[in-house]
C-alpha positions, 0 to 999 in steps of 0.5 A, spaced: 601 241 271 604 246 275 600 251 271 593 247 273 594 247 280 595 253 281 589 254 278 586 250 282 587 253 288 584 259 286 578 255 285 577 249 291 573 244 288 570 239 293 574 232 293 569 229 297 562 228 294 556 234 297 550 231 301 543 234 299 543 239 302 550 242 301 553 239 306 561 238 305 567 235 309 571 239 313 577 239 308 572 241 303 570 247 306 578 249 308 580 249 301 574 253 300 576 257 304 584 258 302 581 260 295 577 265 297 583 268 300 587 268 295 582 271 289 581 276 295 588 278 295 589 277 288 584 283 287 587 287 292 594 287 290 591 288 282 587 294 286 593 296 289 598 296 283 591 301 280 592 306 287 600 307 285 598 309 279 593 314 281 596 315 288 596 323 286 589 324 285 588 319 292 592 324 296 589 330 294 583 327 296 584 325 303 588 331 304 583 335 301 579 336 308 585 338 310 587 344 306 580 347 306 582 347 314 588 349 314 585 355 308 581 358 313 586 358 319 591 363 320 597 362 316 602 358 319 598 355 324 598 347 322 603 344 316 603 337 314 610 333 315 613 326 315 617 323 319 623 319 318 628 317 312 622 311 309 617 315 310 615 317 303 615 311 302 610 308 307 606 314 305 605 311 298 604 305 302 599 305 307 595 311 302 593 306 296 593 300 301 587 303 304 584 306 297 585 298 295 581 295 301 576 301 300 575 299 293 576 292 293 571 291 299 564 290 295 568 283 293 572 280 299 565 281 303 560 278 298 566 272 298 565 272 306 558 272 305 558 266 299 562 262 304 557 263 310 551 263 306 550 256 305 550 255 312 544 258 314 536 257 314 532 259 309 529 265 314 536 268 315 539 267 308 533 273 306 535 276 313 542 277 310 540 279 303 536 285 306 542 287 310 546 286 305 541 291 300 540 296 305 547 296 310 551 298 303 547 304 300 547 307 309 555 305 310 557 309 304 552 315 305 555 315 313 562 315 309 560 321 305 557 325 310 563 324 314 568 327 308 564 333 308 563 335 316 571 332 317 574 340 314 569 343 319 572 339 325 579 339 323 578 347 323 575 347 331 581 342 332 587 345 330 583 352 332 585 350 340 592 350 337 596 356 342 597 362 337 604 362 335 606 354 336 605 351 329 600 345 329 605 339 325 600 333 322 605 326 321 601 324 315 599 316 319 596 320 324 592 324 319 590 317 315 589 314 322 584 321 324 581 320 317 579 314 317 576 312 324 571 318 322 568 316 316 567 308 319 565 311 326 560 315 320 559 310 316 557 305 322 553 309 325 548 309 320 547 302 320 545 301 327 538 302 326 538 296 320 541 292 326 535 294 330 530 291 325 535 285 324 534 284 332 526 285 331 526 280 325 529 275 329 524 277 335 530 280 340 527 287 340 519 289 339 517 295 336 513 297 342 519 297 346 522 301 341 516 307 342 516 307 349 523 308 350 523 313 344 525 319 348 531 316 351 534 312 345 534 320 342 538 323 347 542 317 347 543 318 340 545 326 341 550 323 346 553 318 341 554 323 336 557 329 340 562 322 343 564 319 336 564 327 332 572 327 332 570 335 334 567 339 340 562 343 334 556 342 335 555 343 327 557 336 325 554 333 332 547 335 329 550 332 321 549 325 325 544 326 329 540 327 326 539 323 320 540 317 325 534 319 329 530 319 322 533 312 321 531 310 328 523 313 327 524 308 319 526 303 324 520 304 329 515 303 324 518 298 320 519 294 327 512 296 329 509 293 321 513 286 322 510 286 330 503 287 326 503 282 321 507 276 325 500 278 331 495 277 325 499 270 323 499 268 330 494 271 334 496 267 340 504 270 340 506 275 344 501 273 350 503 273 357 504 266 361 496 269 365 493 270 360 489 265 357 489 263 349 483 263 344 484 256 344 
């Protein structure tokens, strides 16, 4: 019987009796809630149980933009250290916590989704599968684009370090490094889907988008010059640019949608002086 309970909270069933357009009472959605949860951390801790496992193969991955860095300074410039009696420890730890967040990811956010999803109209269940299909690919592409220019940035970096002082990397520190660039990354090639999100929806129009081109490009070079960890203009241009050509794929989509909505209502979009075909 204890068995069957503990299943049980894993699965949440509804006690109460569901409307007919899946509406639940406010306890249901509670232990809906809690059973998610659970089946996401027991995911993550299976997923981190993996990561101990290949712990070394992990290291070298994170550390492999370090190494290529510090294979093209001058030797004895930088060294990578830990600090403290558990340090190692803590390592491990926070290394394969990360890698089982990471890996884990598609799951406990398609379990944030499924528990969001029945909430929403039918025009916004389709807006968020599209943001889902796209968002994904773009998030991972940024991610890796970043792991490829982080050695270039990490060079420039430690290259400011004064020569004859030796540059010590704490291991949490360069993990801290190492992931915020490769979200900033990874989240800067979503902005352009959240611009067609906002055209869907009726925020933004894609003639607003054309007229302010030139100023969303500029401010696209700034972004990138702000967010690359380094001053190099080498990984600047490595995001830039392939947010500027997501932004002219957001324009021309925001522009067809802005087409098709005028042909299904020819009277949108006219201003409160101008009279109506009707």
């Amino acid at each position: 019987m204890r068995i069957a309970g503990l299943v049980g909270l894993f699965k949440g069933p509804p006690q109460d009796a569901v409307g007919p357009d899946g509406r639940m009472a406010l306890a249901d959605h509670f232990r809906e809630f809690r059973a998610r949860l659970l089946r996401c951390l027991l995911v993550f801790v299976v997923a981190l149980a993996v990561a101990l496992v290949f712990r070394h193969f992990l290291l070298d991955l994170v550390y492999g933009p370090y190494e290529d860095a510090r294979a093209k300074l001058p030797e004895g410039t930088t060294t990578a250290t830990t600090s403290g009696a558990g340090a190692g420890l803590l390592l491990w730890l926070t290394l394969c916590g990360f890698a089982a967040a990471i890996a884990t990811a598609p799951y406990w956010l398609y379990q944030i989704w499924a528990f969001v999803l029945p909430g929403l109209y039918a025009q916004e269940r389709k807006m968020s599968r599209i943001f889902v299909a796209v968002a994904g690919p773009l998030f991972l592409a940024g991610i890796v684009l970043g792991y490829v220019t982080l050695p270039v940035a990490l060079e420039v970096l430690i290259g400011f370090n004064p020569e004859g002082v030796t540059n010590l990397i704490d291991f949490n520190d360069y993990l801290q490094f190492f992931t915020r660039t490769l979200f900033v990354f990874g989240l800067a090639f979503n902005i352009p889907v959240f611009v067609v999100l906002l055209n869907f929806a009726g925020v933004v129009k894609g003639s607003s988008l054309k007229a302010y081109r030139p100023w969303i490009i500029i401010g696209t070079f700034i972004f990138a010059a702000v967010a690359t960890p380094s001053a190099d203009p080498f990984s600047m241009t490595l995001m830039a640019v392939p947010m500027v050509v997501l932004f002219f794929a957001s324009e021309a989509i925001a522009r067809f949608n802005d087409r098709r909505r005028a042909r299904r209502a020819p009277n949108a979009g006219l201003s409160p002086d101008e009279l109506s075909s009707i």
